[in-house]
BAVEXVEX-14223 format. One line per 3 residues: their letters; for each residue x, y, z of C-alpha. Coordinates in nm, 2 decimals. Each point is the difference from the previous one (the first is absolute). Last residue first. Layout:
% residues N
A	X/Y/Z | ...
This chain:
% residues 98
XXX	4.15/-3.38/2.83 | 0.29/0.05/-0.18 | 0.32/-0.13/0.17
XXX	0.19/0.12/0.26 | 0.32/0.18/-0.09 | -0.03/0.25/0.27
XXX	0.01/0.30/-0.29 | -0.22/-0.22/-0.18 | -0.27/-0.01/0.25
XXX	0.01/0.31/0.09 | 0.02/0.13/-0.40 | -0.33/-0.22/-0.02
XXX	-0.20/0.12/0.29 | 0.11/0.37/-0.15 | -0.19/-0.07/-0.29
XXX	0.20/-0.01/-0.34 | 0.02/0.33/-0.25 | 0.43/-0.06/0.07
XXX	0.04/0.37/0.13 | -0.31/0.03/0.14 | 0.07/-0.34/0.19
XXX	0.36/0.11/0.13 | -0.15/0.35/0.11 | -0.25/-0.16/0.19
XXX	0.24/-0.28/0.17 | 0.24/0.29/0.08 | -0.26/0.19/0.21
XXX	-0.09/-0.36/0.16 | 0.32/-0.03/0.06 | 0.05/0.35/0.12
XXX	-0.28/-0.02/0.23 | 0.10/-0.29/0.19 | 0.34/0.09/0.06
XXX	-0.16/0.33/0.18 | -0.23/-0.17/0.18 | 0.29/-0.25/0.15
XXX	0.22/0.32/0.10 | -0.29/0.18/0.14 | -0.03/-0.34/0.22
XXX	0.37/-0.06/0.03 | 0.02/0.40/0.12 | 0.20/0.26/-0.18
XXX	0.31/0.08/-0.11 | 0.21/-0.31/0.20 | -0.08/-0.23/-0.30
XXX	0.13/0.22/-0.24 | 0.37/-0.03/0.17 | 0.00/-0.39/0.07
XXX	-0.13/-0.06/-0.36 | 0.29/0.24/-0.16 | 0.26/-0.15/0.22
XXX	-0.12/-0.38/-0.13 | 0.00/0.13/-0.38 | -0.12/-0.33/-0.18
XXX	-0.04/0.23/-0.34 | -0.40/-0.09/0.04 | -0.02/0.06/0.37
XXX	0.15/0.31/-0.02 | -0.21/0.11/-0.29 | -0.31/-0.08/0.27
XXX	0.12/0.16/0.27 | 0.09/0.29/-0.12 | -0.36/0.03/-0.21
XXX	-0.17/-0.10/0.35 | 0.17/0.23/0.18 | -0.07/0.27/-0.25
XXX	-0.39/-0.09/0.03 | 0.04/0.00/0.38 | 0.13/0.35/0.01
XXX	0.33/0.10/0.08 | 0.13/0.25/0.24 | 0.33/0.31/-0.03
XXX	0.17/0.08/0.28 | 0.26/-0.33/0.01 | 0.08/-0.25/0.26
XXX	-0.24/0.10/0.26 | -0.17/-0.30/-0.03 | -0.39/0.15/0.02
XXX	-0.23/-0.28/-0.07 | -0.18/0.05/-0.30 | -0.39/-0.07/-0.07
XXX	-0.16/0.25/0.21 | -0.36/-0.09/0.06 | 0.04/0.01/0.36
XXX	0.18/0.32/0.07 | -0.28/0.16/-0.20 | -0.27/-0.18/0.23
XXX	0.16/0.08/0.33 | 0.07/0.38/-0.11 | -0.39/-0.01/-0.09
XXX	-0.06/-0.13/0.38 | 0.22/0.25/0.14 | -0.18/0.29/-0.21
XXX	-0.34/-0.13/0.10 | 0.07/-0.01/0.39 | 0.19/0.31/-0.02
XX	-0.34/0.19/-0.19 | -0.21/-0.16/0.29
């Protein structure tokens, strides 16, 4: 019974890994440093860069990751400025106020 569990929690950590192994170099990357590479890559227009972050982790992790640092960014833009977050969005994306 012990085997069955140990397997099926080996399954489970397996599955909730977030990097694919590339063999490449020893150390890993999480998906919050992926998505900080890929995002200052994006901005400078680095193509390498992009390529390279990308392959850290998975599209989905990679995806969640993107998404918390804007919305991370969007909160520390609208404390900055003392304007709601819906409004820095907004202007950030050049749409007007709603």
């Amino acid at each position: 019974m012990w085997g069955r569990i140990r397997k099926s929690s080996a399954r489970l950590v397996d599955a909730l890994r977030t990097e694919a192994p590339t063999g490449r170099e020893g150390r890993t990357h999480n998906l919050f440093e992926a998505a900080a590479a890929y995002v200052s890559a994006c901005a400078e227009d680095d193509q390498d860069r992009i390529d390279e972050a990308s392959a850290w982790v998975s599209p989905e992790a990679l995806s969640f990751g993107v998404n918390e640092l804007a919305c991370r960014a969007v909160i520390a833009l609208a404390r900055e400025r003392d304007e709601s977050p819906r409004t820095v969005a907004r202007a950030l994306l050049g749409l007007p106020v709603a």
